[in-house]
C-alpha positions, 0 to 999 in steps of 0.5 A, spaced: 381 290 078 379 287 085 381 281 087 378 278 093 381 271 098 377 267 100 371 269 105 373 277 105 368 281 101 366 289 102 360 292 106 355 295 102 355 301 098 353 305 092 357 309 086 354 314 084 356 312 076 354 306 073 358 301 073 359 294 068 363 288 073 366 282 069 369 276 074 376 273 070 378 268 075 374 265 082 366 266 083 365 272 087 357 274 089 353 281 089 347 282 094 343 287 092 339 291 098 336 298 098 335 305 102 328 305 105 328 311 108 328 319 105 335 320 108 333 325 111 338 325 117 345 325 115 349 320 117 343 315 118 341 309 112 336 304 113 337 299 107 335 291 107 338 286 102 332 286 096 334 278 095 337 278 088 344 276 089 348 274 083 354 269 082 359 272 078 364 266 075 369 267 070 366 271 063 360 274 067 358 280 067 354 284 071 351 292 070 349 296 076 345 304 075 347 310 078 344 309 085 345 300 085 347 299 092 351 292 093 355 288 097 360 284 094 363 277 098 368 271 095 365 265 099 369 260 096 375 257 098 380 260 092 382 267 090 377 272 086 380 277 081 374 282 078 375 288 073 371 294 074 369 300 068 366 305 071 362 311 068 366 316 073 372 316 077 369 313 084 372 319 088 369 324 084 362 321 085 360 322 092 359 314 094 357 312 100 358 306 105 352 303 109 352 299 116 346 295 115 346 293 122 348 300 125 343 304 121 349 309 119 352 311 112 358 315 111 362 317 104 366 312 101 373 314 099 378 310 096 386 311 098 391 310 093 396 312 098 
C-alpha cells in the first residue's frame, strides 16, 4: 500500500512487471510519459509526458505493462491511500527512475530498512 499527503507524489519510474494500482481512499494522478531515446548511454533517459494521465478515486482501478513509465501525485488537499499488486517483486525487477528535467536515470530501490 502507498499513501501520499496532499502535494507529494514520486518522480517518474518503470516496473519492470506489471502492475494492477486500486485508489481506497483520497484521488491520486498517474502521468504517463515515454523514453525517446535507445538508452544507448547508460546513465541518460530522455522521456516526455504522453498527455494521458488518470484520476484515480476510491474504487478505480488502473493497469500498467512491464516497460509503463509513470508519475504519481496526490494534488488534493487530504491524504491518499492506494494498493499495489505487483507481477514480481520491485527489487528484483531492475526498475528504474527518470529525472526528465536532468536527462538522467538511475535504478530504483526500495529500502525496507
Amino acid at each position: 500500500m502507498d499513501s501520499w499527503r496532499p502535494n507529494q507524489g514520486v518522480c517518474p519510474h518503470d516496473h519492470k512487471t506489471w502492475a494492477v494500482i486500486g485508489s481506497v481512499i483520497g484521488t491520486e494522478k498517474h502521468i504517463l510519459w515515454r523514453r525517446l531515446d535507445d538508452k544507448s548511454q547508460p546513465g541518460v533517459a530522455f522521456i516526455q509526458k504522453t498527455g494521458e494521465f488518470f484520476v484515480l478515486e476510491a474504487g478505480d482501478v488502473l493497469g500498467l505493462l512491464t516497460d509503463d513509465i509513470h508519475s504519481v501525485v496526490n494534488e488534493s488537499n487530504f491524504i491518499s491511500i492506494s494498493m499495489q499488486v505487483y507481477g514480481k517483486s520491485l527489487n528484483h525487477t531492475n526498475r528504474m527512475q527518470f529525472d526528465p528535467v536532468n536527462y538522467t536515470v538511475k535504478p530504483f530501490i526500495i529500502n525496507f530498512d
